[in-house]
Residue frames relative to the residue before (quaternion, step in Angstrom):
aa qw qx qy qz dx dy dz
X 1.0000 0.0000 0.0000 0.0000 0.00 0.00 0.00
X 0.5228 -0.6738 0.4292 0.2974 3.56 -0.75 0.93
X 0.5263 -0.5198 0.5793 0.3425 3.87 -1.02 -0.26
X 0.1395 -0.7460 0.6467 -0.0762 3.52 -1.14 0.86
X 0.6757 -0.5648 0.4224 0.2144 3.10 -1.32 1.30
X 0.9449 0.2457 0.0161 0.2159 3.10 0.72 -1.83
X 0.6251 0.3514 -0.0650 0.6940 2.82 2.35 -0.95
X 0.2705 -0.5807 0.7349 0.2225 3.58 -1.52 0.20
X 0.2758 0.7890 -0.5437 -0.0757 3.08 -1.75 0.86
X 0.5065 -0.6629 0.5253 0.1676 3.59 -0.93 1.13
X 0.0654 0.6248 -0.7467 -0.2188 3.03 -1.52 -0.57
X 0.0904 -0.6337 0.7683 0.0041 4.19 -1.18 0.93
X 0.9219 -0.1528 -0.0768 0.3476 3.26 -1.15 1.31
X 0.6796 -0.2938 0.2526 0.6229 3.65 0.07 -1.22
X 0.6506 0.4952 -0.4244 0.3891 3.40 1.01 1.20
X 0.0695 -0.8473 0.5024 0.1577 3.38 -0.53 0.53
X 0.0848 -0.9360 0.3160 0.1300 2.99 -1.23 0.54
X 0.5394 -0.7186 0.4078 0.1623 3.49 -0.20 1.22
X 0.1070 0.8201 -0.5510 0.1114 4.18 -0.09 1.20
X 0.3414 -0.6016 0.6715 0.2658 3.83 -0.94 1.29
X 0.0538 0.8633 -0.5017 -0.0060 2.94 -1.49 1.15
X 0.2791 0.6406 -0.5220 0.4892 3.43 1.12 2.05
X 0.0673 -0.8443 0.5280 0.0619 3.27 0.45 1.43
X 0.6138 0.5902 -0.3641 0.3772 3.71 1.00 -0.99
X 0.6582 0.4228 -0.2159 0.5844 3.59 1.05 -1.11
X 0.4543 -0.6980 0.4824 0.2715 3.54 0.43 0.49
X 0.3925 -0.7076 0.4230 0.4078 4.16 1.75 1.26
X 0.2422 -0.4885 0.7980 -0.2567 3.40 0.41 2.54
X 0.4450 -0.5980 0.6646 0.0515 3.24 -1.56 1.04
X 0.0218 0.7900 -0.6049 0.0973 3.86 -0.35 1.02
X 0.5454 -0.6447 0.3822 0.3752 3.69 -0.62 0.99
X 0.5708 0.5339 -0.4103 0.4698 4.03 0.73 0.22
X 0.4986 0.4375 -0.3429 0.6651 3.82 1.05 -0.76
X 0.8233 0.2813 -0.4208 0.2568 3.62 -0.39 -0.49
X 0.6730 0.4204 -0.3745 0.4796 3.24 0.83 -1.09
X 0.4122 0.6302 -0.4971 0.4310 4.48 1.45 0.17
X 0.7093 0.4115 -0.2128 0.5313 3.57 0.69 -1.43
X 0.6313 0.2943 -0.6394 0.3256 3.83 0.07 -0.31
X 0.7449 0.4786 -0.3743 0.2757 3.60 0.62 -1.53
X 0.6963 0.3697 -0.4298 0.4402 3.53 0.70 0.07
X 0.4066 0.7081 -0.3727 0.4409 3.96 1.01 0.72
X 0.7335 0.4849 -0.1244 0.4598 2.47 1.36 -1.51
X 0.4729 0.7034 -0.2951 0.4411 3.08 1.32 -1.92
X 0.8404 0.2320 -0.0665 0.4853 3.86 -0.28 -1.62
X 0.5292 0.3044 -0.6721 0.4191 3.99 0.91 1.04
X 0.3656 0.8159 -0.2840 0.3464 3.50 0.93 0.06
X 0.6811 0.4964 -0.1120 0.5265 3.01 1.04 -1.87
X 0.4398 -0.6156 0.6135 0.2263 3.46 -1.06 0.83
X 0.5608 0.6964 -0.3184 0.3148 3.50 0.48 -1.22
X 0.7112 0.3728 -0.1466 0.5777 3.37 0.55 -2.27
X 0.0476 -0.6558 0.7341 0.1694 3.34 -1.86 0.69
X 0.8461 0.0398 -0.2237 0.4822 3.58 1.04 0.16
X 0.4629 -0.6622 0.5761 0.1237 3.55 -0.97 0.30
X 0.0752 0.7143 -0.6927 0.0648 3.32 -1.07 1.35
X 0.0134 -0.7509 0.6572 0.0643 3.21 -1.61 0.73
X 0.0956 -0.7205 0.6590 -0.1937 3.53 -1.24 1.07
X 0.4402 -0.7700 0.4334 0.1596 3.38 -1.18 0.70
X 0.4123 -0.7017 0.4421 0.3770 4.09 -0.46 0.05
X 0.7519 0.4016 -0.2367 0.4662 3.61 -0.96 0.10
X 0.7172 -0.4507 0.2983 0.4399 3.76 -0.86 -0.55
X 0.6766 0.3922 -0.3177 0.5362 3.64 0.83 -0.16
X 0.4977 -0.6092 0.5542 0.2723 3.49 -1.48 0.21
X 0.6227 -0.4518 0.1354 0.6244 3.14 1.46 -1.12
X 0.4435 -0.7109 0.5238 0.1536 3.74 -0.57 0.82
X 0.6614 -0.4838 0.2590 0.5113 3.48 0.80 0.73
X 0.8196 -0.1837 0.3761 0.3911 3.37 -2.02 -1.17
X 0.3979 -0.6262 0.6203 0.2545 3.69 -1.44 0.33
X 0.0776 0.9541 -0.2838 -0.0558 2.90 0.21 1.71
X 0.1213 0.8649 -0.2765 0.4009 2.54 2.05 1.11
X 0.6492 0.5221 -0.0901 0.5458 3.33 1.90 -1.30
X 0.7155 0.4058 -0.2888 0.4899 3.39 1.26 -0.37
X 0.4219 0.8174 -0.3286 0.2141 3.34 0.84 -0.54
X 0.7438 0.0549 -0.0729 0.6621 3.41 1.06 -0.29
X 0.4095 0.6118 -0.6133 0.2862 3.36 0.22 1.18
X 0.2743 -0.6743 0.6227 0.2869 3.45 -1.36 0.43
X 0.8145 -0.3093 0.3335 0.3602 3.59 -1.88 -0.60
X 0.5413 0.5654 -0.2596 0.5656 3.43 1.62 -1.37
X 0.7927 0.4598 -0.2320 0.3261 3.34 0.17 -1.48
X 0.6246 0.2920 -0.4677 0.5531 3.86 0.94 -0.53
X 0.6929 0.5156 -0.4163 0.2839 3.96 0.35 -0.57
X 0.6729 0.4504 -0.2655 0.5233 3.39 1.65 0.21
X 0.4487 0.5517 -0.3550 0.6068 3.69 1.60 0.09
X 0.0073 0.8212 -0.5669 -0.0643 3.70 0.67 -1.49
X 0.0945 0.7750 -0.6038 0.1608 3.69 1.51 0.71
X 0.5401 0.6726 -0.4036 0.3050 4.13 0.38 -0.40
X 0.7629 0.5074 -0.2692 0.2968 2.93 1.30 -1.10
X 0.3833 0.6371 -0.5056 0.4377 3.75 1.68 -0.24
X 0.6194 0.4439 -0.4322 0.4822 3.76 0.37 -1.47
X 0.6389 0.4490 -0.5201 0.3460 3.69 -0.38 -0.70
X 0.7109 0.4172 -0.4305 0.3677 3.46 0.40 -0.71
X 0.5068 0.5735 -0.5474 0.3385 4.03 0.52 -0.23
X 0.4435 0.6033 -0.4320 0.5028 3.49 1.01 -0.52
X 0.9073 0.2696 -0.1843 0.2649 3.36 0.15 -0.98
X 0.2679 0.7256 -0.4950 0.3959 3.75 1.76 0.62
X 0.4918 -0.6175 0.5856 0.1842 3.74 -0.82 1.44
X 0.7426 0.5783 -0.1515 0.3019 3.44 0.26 -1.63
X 0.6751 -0.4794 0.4582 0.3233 3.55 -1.18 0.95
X 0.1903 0.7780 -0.5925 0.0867 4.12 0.40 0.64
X 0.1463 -0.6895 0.6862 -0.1797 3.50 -0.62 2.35
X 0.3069 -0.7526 0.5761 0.0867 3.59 -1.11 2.01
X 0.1257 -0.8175 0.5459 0.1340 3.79 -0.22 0.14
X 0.4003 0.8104 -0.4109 0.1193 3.75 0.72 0.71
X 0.2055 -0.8261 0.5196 0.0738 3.23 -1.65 0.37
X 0.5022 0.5159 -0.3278 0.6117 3.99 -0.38 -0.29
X 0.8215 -0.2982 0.3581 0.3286 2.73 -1.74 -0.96
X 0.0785 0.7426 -0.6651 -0.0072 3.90 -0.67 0.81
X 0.1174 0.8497 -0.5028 0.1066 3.20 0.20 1.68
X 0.8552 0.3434 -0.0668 0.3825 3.74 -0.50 0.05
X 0.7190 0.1290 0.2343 0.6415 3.39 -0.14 -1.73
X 0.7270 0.3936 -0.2970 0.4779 3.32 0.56 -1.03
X 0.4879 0.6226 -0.3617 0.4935 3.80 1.15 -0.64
X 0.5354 0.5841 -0.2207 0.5687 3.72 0.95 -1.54
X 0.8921 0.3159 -0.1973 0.2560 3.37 -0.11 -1.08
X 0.5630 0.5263 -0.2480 0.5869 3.34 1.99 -0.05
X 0.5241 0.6395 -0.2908 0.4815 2.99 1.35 -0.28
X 0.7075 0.5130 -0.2805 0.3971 3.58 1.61 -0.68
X 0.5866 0.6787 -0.2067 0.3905 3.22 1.61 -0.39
X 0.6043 -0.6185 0.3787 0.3299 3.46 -0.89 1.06
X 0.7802 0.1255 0.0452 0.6112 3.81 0.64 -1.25
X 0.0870 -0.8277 0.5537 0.0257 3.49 -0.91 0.53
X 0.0440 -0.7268 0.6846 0.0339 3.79 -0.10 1.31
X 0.3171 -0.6772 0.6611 -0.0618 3.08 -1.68 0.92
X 0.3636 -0.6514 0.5998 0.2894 3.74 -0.78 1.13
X 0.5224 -0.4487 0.5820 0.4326 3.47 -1.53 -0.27
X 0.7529 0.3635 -0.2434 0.4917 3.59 -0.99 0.89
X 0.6234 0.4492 -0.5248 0.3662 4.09 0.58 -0.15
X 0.4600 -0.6270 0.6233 0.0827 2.90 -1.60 0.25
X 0.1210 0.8103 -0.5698 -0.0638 3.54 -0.91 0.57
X 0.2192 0.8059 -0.5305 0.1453 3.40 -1.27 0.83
X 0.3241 -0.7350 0.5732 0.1619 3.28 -1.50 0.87
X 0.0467 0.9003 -0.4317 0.0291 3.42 -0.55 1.34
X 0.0498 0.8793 -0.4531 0.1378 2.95 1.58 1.08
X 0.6780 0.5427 -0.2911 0.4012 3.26 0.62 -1.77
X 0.7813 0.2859 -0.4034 0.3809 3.78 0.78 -0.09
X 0.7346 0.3514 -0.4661 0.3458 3.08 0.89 0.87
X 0.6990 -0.4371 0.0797 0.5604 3.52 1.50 1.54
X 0.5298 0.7010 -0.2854 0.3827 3.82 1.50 -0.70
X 0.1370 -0.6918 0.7001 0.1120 2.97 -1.59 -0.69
X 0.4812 -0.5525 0.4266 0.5303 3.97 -1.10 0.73
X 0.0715 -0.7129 0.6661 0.2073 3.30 -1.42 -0.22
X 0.6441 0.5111 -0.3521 0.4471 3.79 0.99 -0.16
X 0.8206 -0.2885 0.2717 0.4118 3.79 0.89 0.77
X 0.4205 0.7219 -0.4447 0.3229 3.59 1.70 0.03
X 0.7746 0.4666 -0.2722 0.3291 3.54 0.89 -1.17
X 0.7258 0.4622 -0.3031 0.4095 3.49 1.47 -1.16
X 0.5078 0.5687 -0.4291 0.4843 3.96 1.46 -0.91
X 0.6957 0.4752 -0.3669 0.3944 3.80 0.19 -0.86
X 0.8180 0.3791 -0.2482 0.3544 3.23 0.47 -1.12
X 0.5038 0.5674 -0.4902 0.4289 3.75 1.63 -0.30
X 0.7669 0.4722 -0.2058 0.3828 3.68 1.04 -0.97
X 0.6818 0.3778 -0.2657 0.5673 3.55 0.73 -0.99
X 0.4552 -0.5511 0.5995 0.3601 4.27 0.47 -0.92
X 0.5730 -0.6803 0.4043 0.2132 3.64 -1.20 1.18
X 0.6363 0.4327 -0.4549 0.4483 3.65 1.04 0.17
X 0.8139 0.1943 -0.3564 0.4156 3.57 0.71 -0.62
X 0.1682 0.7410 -0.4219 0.4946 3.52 1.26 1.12
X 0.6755 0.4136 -0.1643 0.5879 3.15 0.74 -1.28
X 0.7151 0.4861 -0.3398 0.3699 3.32 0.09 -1.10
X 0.7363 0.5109 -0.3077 0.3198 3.56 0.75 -1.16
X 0.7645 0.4338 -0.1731 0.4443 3.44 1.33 -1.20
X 0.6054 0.4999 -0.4002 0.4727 3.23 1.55 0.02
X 0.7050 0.3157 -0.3362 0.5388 3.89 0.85 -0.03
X 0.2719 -0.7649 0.5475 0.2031 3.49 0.85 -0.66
X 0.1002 0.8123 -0.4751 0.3230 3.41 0.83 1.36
X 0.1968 -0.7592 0.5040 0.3616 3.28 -0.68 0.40
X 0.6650 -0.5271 0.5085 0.1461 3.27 -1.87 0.32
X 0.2187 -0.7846 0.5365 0.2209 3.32 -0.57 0.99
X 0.5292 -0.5063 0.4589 0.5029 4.23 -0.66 0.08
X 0.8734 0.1503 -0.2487 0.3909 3.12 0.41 -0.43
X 0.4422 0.3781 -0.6785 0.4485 3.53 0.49 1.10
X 0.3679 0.6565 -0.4704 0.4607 3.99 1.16 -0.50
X 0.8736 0.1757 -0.1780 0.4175 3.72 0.16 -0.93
X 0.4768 0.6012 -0.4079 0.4948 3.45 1.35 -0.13
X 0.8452 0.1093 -0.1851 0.4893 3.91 1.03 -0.22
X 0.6954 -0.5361 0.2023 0.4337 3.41 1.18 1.40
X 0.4590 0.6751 -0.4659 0.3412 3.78 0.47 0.15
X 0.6566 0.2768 -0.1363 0.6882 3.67 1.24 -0.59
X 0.3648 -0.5223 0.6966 0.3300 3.36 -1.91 0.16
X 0.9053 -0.0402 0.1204 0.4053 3.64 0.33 -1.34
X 0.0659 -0.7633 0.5837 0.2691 3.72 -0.94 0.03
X 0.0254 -0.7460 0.6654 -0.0072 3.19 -1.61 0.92
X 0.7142 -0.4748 0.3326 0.3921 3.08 -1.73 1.06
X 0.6136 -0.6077 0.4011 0.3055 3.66 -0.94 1.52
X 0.6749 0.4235 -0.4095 0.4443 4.12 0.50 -0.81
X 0.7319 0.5660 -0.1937 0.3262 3.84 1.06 -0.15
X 0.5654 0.7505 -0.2842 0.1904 2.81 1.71 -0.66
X 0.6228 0.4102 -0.2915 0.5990 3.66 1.36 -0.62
X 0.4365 0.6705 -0.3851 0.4600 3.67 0.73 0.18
X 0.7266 0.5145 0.0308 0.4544 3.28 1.03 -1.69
X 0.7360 0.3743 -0.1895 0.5313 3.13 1.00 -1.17
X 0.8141 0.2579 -0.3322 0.4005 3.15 0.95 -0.37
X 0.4423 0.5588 -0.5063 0.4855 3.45 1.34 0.58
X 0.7000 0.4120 -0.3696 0.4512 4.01 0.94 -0.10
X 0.4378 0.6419 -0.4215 0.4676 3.87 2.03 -0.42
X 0.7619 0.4564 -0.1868 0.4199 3.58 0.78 -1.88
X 0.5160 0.4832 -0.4497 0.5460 3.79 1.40 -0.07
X 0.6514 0.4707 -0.3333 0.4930 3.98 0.42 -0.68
X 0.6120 0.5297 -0.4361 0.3933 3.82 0.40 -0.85
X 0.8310 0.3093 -0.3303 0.3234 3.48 0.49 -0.87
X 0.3594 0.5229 -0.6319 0.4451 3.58 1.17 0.28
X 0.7097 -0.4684 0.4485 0.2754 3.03 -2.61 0.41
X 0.3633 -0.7319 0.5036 0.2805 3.67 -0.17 1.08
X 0.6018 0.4317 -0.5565 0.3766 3.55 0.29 -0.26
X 0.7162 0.4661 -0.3888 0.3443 3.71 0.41 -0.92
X 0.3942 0.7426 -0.2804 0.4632 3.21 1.69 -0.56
X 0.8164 0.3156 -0.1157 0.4695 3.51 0.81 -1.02
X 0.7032 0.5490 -0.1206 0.4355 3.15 1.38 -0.36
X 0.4179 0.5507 -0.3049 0.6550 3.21 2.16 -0.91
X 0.6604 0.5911 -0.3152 0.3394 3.80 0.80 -0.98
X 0.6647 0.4765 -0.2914 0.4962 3.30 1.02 -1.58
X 0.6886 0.4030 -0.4382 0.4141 3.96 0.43 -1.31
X 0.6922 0.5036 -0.4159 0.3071 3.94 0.16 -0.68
X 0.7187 0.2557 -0.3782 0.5245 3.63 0.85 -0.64
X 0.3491 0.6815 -0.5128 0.3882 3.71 0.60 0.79
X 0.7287 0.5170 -0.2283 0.3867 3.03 0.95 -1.46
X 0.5756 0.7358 -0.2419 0.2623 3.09 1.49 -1.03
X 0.7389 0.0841 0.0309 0.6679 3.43 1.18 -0.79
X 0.5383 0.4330 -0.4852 0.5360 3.96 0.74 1.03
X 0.6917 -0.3127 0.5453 0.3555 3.44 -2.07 0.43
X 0.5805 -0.4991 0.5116 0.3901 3.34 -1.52 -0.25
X 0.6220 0.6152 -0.2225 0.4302 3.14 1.12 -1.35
X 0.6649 0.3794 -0.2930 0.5728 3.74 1.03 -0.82
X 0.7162 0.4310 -0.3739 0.4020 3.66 0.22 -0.76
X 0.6880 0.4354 -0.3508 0.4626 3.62 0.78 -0.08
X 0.4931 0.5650 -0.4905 0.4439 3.63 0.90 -0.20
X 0.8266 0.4330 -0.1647 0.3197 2.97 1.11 -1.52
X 0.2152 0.7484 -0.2727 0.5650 3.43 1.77 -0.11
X 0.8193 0.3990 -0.1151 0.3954 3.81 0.04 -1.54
X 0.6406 0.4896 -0.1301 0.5771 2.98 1.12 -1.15
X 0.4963 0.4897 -0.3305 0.6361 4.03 1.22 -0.15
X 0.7834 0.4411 -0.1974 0.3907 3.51 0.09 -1.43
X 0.4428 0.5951 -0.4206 0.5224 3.83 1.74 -0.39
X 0.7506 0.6132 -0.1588 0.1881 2.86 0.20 -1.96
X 0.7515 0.4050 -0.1362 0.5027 3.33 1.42 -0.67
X 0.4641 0.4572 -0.4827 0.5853 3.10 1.50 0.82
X 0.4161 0.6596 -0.4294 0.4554 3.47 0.72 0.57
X 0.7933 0.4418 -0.1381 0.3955 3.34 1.14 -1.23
X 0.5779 -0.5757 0.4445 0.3701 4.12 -1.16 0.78
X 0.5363 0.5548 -0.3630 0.5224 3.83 1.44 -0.65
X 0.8565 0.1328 -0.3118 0.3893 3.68 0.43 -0.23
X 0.3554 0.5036 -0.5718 0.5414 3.40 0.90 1.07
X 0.8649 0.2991 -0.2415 0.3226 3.50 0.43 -0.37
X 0.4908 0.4974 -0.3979 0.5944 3.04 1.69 0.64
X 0.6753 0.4331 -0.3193 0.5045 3.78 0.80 0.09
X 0.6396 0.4437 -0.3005 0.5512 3.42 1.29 -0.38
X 0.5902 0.4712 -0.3931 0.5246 3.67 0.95 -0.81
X 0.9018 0.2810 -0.2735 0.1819 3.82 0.55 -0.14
X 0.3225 0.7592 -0.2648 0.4995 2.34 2.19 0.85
X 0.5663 0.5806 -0.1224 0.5721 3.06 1.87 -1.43
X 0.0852 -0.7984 0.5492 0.2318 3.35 1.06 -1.08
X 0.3454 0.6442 -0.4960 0.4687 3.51 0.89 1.86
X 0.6130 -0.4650 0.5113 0.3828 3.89 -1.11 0.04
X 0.4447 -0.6555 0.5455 0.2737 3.44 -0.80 0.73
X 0.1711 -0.6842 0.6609 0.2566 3.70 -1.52 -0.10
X 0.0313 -0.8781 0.4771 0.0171 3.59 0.37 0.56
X 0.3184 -0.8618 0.3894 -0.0656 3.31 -0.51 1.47
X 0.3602 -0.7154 0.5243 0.2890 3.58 1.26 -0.30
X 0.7045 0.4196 -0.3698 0.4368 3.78 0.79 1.11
């Protein structure tokens, strides 16, 4: 894997992991870090090796929003000719279990960007919030529609119209988070819940993925055709012969991602 400017990344067994790495700027989100983090997102769904993918931030914040240092003199023409949105679009399009591990502040962009992740653990103590509106703005990378599929359009509303912050645990009290843990644990945790996913069959892994964010924006009636047609498919694979035979045998699977 190449070296980056903005991020650090590892990989420890079948897990990789994916670290913001602007500790002074509290990883302010700056259009080079993003378009760093899709290609290395991408890079490790790619990677045989990795069956899941964490990402987390260095220093004391997760991320403190946008570099809004970078926006400051843009116009309407000028972001619709940059089209910087279109990296975010692509988190949408990571295959791979993708588990956020943040703490500090996950304000803005950085709020946006936790918002792309599959599971979200939370230290004890972060905060989360969108405070465009106090600086005349609004998200634009997926802050309003990810919040409101999870949290519900009234307190949606509420948050991005005052720009309050967010305790973790009103965060998990309206689905935005999966869990909170004591802050000295949190990468402990996340990867002790990454290395519990790795050994399921990644295809179903990827598929359990595809039918749920179906559901997200389909009828019942459509998300379950589509659901069925997922649940074929994986009788195609050597991972479910050997999960039906391992429990026939009454042995541990080896699951192979084929």
């Amino acid at each position: 894997m190449k070296s980056f400017d903005f991020i650090e990344t590892s990989i420890e067994g079948s897990v990789a992991v994916i670290e913001l790495n602007r500790p002074r700027q509290l990883n302010s989100l700056n259009r080079k870090l993003v378009s760093e983090l899709v290609e290395a997102m991408e890079h490790f769904d790619r990677n045989d090796q990795v069956r899941i993918i964490v990402l987390t931030g260095k220093g004391r914040a997760f991320s403190a929003g946008a570099d809004i240092d970078e926006m400051t003199d843009d116009d309407p023409i000028s972001l619709e000719l940059l089209n910087q949105f279109a990296d975010w679009d692509r988190f949408a399009l990571i295959k791979k279990p993708l588990i956020g591990a943040v703490k500090g502040f996950v304000f803005g962009g950085g709020f946006e960007l936790a918002l792309c992740c599959d599971i979200l653990i939370a230290a004890s103590g972060t905060e989360f919030s969108f405070p465009e509106v106090g600086l005349g703005v609004m998200p634009g990378a997926g802050g309003t529609q990810r919040l409101t599929k999870l949290a519900g359009r009234t307190k949606a509303l509420e948050w991005l119209w005052t720009g309050e912050r967010v305790s973790a645990e009103d965060a998990l009290r309206y689905g935005v988070i999966n869990k909170i843990v004591a802050s000295e644990l949190l990468m402990e945790e996340a990867l002790k819940f990454a290395n519990r996913l790795a050994k399921q069959p990644p295809l179903s892994l990827r598929l359990i993925k595809d039918s749920v964010n179906k559901a997200v924006d389909s009828s019942l009636s459509e998300g379950m055709q589509y659901e069925r047609k997922n649940f074929y498919l994986l009788f195609a694979t050597q991972d479910q012969k050997e999960g039906m035979n391992a429990f026939i045998e009454k042995r541990k699977p080896d699951y192979r991602g084929k």
